[in-house]
mmCIF file of the N, C-alpha and C atoms, coordinates in Angstrom:
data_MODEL
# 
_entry.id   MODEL 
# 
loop_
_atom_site.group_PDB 
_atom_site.id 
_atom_site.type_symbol 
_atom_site.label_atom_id 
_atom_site.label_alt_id 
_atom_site.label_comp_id 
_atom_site.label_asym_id 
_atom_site.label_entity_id 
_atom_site.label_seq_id 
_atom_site.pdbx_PDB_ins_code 
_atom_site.Cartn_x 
_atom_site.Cartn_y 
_atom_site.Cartn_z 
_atom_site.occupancy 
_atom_site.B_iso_or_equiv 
_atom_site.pdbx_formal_charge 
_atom_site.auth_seq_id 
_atom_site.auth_comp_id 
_atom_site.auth_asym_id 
_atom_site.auth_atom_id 
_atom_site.pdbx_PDB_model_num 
ATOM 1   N N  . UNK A 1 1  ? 9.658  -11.068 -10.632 1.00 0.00 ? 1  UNK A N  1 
ATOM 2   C CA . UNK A 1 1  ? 10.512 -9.913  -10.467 1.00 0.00 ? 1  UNK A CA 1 
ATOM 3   C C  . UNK A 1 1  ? 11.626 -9.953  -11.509 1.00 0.00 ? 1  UNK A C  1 
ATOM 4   N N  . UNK A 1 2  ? 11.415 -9.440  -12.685 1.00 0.00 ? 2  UNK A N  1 
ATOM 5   C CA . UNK A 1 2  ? 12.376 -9.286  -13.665 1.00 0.00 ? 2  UNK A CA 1 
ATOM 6   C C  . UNK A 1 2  ? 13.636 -8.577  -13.363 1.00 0.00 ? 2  UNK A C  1 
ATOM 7   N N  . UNK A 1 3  ? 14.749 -8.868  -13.235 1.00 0.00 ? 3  UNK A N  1 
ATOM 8   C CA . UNK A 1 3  ? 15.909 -8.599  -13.001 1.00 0.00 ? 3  UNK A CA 1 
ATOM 9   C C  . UNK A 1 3  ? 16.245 -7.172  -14.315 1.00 0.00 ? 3  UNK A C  1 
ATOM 10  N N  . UNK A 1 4  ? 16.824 -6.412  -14.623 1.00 0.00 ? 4  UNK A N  1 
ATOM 11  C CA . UNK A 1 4  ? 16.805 -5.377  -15.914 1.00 0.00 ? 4  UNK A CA 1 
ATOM 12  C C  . UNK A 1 4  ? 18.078 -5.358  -15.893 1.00 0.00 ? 4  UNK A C  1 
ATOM 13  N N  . UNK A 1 5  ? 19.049 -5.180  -14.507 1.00 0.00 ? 5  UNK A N  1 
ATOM 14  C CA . UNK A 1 5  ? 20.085 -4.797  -14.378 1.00 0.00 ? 5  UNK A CA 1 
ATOM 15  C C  . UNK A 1 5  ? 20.804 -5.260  -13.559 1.00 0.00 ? 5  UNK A C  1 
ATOM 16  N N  . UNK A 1 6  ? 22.453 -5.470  -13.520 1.00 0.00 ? 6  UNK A N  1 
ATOM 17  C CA . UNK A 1 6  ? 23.067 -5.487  -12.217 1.00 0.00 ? 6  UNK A CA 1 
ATOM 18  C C  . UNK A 1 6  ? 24.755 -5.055  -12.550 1.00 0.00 ? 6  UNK A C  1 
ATOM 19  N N  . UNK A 1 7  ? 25.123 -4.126  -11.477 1.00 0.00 ? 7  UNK A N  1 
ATOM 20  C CA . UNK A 1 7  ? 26.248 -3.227  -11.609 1.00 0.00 ? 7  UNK A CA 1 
ATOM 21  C C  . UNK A 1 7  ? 26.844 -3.293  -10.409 1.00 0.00 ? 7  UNK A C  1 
ATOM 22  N N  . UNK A 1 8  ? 27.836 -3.821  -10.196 1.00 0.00 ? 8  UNK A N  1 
ATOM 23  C CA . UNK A 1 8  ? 29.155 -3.943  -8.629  1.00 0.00 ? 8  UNK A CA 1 
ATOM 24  C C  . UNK A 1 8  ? 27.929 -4.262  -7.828  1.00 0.00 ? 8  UNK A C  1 
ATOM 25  N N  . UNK A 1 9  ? 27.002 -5.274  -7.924  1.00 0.00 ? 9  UNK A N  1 
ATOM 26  C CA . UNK A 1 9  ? 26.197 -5.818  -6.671  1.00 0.00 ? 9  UNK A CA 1 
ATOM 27  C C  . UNK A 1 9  ? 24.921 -5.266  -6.454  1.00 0.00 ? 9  UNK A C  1 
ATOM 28  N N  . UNK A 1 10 ? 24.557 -4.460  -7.042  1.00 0.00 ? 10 UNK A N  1 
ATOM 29  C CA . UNK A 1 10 ? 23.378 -3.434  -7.061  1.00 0.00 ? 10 UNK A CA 1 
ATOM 30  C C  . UNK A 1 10 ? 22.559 -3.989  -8.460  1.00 0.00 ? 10 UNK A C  1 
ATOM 31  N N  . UNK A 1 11 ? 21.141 -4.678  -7.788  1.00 0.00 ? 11 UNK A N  1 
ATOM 32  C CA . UNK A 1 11 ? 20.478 -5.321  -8.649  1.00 0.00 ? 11 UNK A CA 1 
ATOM 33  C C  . UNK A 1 11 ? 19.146 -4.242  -8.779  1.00 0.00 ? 11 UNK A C  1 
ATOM 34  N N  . UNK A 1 12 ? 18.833 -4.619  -9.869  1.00 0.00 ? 12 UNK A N  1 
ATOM 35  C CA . UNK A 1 12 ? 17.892 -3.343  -10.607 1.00 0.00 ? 12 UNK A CA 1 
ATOM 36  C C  . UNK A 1 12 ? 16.685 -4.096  -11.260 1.00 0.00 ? 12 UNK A C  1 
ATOM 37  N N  . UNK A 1 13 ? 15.595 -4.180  -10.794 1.00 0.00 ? 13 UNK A N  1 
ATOM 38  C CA . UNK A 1 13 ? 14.288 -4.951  -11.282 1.00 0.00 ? 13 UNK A CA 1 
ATOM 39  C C  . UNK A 1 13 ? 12.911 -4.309  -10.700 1.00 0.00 ? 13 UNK A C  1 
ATOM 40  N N  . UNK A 1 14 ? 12.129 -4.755  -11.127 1.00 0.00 ? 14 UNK A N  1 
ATOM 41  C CA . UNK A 1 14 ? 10.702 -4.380  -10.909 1.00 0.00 ? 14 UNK A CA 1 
ATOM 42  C C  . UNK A 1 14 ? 9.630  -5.392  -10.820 1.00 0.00 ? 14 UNK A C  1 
ATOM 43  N N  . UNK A 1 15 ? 8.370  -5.360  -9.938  1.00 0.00 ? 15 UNK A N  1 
ATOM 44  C CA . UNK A 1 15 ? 7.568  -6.140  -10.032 1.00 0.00 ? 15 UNK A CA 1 
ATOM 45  C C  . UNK A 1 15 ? 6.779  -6.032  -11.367 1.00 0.00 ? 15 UNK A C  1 
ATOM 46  N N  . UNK A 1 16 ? 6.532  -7.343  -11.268 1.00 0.00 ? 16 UNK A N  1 
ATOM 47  C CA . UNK A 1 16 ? 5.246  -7.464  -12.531 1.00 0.00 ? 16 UNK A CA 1 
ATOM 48  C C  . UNK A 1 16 ? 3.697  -7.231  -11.934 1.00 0.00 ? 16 UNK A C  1 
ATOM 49  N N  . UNK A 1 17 ? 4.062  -6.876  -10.935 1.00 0.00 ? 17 UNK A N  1 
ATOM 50  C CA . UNK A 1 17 ? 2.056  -6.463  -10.479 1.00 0.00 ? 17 UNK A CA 1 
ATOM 51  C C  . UNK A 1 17 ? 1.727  -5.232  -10.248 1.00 0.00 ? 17 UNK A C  1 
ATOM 52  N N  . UNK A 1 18 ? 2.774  -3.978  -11.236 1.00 0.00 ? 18 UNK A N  1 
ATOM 53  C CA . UNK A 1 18 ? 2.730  -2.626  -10.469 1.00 0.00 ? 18 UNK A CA 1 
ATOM 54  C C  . UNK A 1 18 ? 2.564  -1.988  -12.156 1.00 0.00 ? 18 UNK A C  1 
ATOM 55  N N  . UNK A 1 19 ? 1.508  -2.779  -13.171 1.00 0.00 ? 19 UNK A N  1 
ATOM 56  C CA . UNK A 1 19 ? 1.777  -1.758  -14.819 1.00 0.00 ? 19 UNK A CA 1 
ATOM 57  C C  . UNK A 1 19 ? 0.925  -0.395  -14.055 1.00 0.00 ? 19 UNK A C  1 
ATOM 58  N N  . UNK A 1 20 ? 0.225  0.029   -13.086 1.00 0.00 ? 20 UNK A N  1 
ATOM 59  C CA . UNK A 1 20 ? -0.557 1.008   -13.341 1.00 0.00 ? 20 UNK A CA 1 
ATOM 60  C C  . UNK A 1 20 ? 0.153  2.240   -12.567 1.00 0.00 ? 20 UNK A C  1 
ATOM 61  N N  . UNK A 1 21 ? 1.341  2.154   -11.907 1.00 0.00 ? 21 UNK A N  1 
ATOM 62  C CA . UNK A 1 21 ? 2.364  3.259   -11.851 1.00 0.00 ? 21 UNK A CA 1 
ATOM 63  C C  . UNK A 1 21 ? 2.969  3.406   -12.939 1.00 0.00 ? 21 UNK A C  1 
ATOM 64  N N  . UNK A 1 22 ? 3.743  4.876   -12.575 1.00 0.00 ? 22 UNK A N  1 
ATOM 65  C CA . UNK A 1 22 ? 4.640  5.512   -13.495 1.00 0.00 ? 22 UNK A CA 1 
ATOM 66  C C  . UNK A 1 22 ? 6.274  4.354   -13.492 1.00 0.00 ? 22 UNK A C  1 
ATOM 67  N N  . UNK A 1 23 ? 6.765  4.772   -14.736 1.00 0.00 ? 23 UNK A N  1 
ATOM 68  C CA . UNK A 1 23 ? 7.828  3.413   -14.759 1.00 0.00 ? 23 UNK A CA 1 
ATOM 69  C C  . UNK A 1 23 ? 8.920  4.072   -13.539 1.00 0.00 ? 23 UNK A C  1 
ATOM 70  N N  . UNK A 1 24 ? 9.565  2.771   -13.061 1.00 0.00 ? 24 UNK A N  1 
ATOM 71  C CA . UNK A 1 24 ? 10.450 2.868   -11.738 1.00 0.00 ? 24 UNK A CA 1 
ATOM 72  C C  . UNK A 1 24 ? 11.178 1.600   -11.568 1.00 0.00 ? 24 UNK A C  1 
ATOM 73  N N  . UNK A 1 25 ? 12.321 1.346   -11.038 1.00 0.00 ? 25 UNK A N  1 
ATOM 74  C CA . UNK A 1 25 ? 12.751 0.536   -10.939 1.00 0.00 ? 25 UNK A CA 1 
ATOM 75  C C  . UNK A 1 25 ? 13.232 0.406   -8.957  1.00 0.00 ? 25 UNK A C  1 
ATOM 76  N N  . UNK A 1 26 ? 13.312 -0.326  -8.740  1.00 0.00 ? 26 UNK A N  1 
ATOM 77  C CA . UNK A 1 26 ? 13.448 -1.300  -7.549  1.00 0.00 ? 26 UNK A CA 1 
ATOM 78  C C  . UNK A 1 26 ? 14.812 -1.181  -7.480  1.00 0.00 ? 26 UNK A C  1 
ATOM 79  N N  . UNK A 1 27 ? 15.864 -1.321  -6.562  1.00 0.00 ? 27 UNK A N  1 
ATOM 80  C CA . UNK A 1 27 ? 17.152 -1.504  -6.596  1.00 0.00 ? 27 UNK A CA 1 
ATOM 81  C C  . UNK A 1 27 ? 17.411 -2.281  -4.878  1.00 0.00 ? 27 UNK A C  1 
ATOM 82  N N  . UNK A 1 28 ? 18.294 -3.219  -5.390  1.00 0.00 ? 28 UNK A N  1 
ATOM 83  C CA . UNK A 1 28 ? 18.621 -3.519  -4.079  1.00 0.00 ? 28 UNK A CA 1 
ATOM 84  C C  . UNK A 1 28 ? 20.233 -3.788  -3.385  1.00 0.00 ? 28 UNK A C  1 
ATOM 85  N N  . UNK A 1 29 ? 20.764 -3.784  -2.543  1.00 0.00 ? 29 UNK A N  1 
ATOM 86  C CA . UNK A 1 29 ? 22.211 -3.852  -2.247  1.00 0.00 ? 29 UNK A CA 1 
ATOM 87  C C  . UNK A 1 29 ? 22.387 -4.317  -0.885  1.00 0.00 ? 29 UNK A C  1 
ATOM 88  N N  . UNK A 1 30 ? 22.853 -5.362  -0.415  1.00 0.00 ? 30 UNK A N  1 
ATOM 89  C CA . UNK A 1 30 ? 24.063 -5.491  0.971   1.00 0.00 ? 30 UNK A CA 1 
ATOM 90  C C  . UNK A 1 30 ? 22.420 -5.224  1.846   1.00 0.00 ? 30 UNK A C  1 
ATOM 91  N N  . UNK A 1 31 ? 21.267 -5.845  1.909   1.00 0.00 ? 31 UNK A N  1 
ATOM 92  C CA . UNK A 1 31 ? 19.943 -5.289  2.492   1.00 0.00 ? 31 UNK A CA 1 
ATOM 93  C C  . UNK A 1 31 ? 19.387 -4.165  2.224   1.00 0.00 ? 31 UNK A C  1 
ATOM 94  N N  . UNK A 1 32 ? 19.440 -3.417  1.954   1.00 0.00 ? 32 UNK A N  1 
ATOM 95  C CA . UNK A 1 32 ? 19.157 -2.072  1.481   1.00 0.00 ? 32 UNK A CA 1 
ATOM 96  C C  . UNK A 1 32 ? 18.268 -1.888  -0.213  1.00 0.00 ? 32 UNK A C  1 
ATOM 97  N N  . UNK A 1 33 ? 16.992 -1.324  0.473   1.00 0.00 ? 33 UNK A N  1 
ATOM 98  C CA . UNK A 1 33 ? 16.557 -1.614  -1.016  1.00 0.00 ? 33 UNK A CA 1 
ATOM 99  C C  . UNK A 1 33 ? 15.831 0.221   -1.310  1.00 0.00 ? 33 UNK A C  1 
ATOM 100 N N  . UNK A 1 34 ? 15.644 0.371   -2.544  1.00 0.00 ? 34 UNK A N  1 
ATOM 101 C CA . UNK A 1 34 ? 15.726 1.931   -2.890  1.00 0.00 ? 34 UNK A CA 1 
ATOM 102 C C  . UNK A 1 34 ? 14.221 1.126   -4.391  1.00 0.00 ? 34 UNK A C  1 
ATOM 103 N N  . UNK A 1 35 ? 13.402 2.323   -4.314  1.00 0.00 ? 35 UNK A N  1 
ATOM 104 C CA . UNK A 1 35 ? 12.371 2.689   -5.386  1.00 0.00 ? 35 UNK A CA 1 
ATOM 105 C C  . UNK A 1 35 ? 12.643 3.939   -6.305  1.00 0.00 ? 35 UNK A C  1 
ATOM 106 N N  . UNK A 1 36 ? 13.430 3.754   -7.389  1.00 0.00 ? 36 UNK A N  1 
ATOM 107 C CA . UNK A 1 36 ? 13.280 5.347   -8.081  1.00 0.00 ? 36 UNK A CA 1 
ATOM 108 C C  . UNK A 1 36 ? 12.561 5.189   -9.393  1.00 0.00 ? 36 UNK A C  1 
ATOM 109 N N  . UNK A 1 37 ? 12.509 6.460   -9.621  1.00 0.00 ? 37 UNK A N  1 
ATOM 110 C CA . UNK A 1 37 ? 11.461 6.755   -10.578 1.00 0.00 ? 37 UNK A CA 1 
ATOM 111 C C  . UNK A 1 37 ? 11.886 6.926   -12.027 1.00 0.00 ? 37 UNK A C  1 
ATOM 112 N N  . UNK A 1 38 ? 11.918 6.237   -12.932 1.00 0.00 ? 38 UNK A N  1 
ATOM 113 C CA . UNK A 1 38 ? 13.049 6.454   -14.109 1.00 0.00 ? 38 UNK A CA 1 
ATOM 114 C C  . UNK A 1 38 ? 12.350 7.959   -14.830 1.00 0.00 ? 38 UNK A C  1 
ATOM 115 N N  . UNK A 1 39 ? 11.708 8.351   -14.616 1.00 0.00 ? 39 UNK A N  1 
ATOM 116 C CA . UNK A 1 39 ? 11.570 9.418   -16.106 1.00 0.00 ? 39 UNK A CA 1 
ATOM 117 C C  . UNK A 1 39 ? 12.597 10.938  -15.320 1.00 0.00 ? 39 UNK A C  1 
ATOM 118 N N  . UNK A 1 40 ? 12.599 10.740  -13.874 1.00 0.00 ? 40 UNK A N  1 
ATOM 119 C CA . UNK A 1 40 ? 13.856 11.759  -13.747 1.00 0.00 ? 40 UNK A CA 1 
ATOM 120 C C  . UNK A 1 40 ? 14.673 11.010  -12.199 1.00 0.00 ? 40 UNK A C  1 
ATOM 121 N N  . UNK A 1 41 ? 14.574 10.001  -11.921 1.00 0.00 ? 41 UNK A N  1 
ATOM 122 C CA . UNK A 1 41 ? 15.629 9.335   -11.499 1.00 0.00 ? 41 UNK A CA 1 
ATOM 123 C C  . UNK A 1 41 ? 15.409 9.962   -9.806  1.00 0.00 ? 41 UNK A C  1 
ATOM 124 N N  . UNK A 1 42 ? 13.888 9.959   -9.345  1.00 0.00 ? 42 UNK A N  1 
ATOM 125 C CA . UNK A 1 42 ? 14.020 10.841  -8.514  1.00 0.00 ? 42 UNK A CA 1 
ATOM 126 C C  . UNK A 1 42 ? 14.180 9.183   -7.337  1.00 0.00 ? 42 UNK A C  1 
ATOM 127 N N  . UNK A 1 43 ? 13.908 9.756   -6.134  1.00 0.00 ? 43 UNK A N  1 
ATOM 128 C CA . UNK A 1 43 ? 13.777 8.456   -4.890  1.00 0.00 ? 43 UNK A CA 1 
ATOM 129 C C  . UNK A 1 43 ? 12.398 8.548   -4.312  1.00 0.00 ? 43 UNK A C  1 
ATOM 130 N N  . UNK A 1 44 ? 11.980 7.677   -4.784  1.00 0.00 ? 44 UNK A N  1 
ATOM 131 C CA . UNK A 1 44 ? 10.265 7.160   -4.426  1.00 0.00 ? 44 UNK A CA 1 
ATOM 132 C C  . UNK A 1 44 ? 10.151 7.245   -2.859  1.00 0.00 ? 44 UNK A C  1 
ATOM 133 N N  . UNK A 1 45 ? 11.549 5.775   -2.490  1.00 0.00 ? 45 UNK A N  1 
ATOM 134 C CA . UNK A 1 45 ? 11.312 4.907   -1.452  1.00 0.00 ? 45 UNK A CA 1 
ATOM 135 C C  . UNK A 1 45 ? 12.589 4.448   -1.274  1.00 0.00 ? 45 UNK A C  1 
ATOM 136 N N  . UNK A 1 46 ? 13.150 4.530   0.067   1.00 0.00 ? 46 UNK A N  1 
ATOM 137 C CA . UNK A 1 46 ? 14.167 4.445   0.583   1.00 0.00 ? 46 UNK A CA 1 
ATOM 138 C C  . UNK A 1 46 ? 14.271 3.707   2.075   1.00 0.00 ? 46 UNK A C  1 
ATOM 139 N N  . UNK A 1 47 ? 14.871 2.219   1.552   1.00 0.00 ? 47 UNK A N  1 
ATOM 140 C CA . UNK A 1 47 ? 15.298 1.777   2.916   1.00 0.00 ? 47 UNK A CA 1 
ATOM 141 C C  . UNK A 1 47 ? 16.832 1.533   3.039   1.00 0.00 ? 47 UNK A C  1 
ATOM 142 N N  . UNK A 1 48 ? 17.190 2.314   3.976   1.00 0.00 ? 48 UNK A N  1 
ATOM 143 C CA . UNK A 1 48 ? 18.695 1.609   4.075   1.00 0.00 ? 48 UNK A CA 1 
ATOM 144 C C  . UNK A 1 48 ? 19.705 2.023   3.460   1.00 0.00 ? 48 UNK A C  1 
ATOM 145 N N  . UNK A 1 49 ? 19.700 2.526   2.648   1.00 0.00 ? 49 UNK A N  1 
ATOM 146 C CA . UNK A 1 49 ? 21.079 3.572   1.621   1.00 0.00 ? 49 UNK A CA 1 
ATOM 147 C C  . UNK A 1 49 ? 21.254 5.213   2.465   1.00 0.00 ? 49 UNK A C  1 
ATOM 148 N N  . UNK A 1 50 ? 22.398 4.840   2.452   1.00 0.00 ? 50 UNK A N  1 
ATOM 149 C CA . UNK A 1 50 ? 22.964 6.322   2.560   1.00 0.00 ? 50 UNK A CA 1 
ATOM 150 C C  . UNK A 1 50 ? 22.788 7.257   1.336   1.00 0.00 ? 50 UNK A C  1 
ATOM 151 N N  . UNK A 1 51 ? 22.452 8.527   1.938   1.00 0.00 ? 51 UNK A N  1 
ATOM 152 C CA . UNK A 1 51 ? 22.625 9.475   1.146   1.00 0.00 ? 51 UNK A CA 1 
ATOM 153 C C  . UNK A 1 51 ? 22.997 9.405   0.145   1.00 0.00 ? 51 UNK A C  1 
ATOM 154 N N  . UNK A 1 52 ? 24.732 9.371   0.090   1.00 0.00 ? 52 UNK A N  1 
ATOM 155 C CA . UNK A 1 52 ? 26.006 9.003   -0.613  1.00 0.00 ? 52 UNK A CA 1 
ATOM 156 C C  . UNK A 1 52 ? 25.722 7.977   -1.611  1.00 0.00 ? 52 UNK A C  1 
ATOM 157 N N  . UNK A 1 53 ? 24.770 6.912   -0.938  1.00 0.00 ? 53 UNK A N  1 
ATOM 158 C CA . UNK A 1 53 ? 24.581 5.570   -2.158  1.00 0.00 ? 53 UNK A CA 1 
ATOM 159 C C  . UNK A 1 53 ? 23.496 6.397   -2.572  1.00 0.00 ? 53 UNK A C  1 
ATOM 160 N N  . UNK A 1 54 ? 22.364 6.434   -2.528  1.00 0.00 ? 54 UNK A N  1 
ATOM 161 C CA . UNK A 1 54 ? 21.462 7.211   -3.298  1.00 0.00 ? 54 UNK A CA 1 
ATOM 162 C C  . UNK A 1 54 ? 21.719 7.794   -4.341  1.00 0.00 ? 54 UNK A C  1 
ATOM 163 N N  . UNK A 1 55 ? 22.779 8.805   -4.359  1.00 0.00 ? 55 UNK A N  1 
ATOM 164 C CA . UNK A 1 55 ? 23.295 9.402   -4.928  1.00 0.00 ? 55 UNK A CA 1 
ATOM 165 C C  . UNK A 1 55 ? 24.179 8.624   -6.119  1.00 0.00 ? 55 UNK A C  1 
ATOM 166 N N  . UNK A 1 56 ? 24.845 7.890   -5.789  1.00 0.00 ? 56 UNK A N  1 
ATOM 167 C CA . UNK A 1 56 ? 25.315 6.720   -6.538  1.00 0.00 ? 56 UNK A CA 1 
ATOM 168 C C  . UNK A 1 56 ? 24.062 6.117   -7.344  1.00 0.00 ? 56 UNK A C  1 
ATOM 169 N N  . UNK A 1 57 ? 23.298 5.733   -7.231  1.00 0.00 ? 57 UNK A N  1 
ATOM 170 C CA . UNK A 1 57 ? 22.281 4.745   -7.181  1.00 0.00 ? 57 UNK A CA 1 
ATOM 171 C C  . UNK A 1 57 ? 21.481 5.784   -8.455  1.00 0.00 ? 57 UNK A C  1 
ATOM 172 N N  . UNK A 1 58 ? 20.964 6.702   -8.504  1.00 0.00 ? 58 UNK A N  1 
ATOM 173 C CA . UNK A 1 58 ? 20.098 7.614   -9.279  1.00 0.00 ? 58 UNK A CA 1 
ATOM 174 C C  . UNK A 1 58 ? 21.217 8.169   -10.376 1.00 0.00 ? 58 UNK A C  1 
ATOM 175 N N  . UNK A 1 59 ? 22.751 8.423   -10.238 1.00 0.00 ? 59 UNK A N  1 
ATOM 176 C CA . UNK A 1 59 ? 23.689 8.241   -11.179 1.00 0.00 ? 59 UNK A CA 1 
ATOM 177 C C  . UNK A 1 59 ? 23.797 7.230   -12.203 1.00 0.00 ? 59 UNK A C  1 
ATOM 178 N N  . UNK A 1 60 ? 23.303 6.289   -11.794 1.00 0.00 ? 60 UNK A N  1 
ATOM 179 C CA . UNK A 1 60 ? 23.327 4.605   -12.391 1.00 0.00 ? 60 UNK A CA 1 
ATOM 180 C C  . UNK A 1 60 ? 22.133 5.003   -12.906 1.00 0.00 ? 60 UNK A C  1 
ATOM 181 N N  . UNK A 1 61 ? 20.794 5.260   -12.658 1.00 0.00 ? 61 UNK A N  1 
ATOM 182 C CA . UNK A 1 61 ? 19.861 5.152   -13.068 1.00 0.00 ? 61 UNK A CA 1 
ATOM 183 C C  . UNK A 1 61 ? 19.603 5.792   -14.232 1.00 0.00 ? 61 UNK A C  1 
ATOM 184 N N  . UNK A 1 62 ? 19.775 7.340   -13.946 1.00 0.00 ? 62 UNK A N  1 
ATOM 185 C CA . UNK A 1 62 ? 20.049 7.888   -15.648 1.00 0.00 ? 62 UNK A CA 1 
ATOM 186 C C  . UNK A 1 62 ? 21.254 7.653   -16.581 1.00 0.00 ? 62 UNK A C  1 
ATOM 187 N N  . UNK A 1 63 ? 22.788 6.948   -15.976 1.00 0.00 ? 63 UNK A N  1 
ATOM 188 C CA . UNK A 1 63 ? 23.750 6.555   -16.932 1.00 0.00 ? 63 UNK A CA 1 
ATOM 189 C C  . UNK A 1 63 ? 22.400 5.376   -18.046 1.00 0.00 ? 63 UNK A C  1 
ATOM 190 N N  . UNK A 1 64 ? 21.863 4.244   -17.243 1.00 0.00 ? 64 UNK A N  1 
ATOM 191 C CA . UNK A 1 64 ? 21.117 3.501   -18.034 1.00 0.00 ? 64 UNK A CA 1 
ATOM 192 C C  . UNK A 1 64 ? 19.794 3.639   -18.110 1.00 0.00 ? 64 UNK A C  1 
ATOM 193 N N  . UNK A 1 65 ? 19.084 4.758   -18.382 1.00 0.00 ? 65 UNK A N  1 
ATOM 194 C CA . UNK A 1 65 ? 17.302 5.090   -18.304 1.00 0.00 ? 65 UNK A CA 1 
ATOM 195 C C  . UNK A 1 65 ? 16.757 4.409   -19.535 1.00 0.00 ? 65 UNK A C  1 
ATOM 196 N N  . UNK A 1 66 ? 17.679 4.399   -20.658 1.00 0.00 ? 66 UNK A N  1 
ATOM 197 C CA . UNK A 1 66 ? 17.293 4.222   -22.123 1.00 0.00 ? 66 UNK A CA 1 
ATOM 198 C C  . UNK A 1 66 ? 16.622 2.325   -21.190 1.00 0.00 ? 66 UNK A C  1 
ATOM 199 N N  . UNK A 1 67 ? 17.589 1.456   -21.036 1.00 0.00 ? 67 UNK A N  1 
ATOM 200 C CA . UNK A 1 67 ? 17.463 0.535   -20.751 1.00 0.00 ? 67 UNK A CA 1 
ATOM 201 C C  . UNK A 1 67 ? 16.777 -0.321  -20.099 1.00 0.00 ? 67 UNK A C  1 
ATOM 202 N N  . UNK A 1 68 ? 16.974 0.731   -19.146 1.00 0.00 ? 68 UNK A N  1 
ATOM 203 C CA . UNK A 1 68 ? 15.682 0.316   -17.943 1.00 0.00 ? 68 UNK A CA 1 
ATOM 204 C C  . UNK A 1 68 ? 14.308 0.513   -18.379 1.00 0.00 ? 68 UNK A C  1 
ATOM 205 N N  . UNK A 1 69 ? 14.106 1.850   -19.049 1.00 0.00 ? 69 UNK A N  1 
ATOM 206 C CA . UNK A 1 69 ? 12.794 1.941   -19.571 1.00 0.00 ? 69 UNK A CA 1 
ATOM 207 C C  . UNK A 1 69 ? 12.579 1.236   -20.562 1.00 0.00 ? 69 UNK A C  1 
ATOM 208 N N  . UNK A 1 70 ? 13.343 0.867   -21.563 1.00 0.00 ? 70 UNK A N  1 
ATOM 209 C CA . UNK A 1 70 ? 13.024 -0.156  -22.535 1.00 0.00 ? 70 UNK A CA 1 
ATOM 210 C C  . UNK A 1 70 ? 12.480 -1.394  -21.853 1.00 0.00 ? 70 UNK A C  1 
ATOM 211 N N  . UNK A 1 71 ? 13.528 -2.047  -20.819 1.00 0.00 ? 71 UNK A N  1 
ATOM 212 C CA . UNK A 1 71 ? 12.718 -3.447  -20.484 1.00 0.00 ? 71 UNK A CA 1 
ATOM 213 C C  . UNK A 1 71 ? 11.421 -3.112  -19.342 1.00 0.00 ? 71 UNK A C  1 
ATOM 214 N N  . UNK A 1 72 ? 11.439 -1.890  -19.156 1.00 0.00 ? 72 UNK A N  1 
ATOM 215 C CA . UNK A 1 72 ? 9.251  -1.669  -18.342 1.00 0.00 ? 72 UNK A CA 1 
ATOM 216 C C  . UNK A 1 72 ? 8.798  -1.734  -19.480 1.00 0.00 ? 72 UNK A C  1 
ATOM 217 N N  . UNK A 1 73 ? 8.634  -0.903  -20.201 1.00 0.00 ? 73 UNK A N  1 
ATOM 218 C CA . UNK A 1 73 ? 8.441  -0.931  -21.854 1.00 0.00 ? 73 UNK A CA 1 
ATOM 219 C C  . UNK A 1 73 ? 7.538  -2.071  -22.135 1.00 0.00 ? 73 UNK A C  1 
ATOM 220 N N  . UNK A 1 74 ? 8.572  -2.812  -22.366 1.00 0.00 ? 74 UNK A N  1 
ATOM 221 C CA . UNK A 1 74 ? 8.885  -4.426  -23.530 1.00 0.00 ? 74 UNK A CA 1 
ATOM 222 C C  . UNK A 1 74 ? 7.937  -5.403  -22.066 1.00 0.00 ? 74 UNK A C  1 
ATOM 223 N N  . UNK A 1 75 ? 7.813  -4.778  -20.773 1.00 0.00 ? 75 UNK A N  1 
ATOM 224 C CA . UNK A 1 75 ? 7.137  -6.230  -20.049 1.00 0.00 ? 75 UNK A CA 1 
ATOM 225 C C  . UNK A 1 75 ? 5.689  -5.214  -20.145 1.00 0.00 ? 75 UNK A C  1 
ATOM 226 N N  . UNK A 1 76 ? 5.536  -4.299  -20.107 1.00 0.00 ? 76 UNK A N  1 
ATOM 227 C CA . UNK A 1 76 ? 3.727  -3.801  -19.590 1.00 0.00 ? 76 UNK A CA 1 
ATOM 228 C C  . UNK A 1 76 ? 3.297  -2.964  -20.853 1.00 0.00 ? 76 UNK A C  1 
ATOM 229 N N  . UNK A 1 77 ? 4.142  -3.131  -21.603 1.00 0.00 ? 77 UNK A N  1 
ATOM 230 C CA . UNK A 1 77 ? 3.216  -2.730  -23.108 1.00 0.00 ? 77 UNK A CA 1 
ATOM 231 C C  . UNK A 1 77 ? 3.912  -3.598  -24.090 1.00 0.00 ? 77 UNK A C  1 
ATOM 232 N N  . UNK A 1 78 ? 3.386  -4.796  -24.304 1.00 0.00 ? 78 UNK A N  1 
ATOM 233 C CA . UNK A 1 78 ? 4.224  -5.918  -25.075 1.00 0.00 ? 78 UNK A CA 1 
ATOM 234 C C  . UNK A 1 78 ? 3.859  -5.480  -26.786 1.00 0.00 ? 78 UNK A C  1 
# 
């Protein structure tokens, strides 16, 4: 589970056994873990976040998309 990111406690990674989805990143916080979808930051999969964090959470995601998609990128098309 490659780590990509982490911002005020909110860790941002992805499995390595998932190249045949669309790129997405994993997020997790305080138990609460969230699936979004980087090419528009939508919410896959949602356990445990409020609304409010969601919302937070998909803000973060397109502030850093360049990034995040670079390191799916750089692990499932080397």
């Amino acid at each position: 589970m490659p780590t990509n990111l982490r911002i005020g406690g909110f860790r941002f990674y992805f499995y390595s056994h998932e190249p045949n989805e669309p790129s997405h990143t994993h997020v997790d916080y305080a138990g609460a873990s969230a699936k979004i979808w980087l090419h528009d930051a939508s919410v896959a999969r949602n356990i445990g976040f409020s609304a409010k964090e969601l919302g937070r959470i998909q803000r973060m995601v397109k502030e850093h998309q360049e990034t995040l998609q670079e390191a799916w990128n750089a692990f499932f098309d080397p």
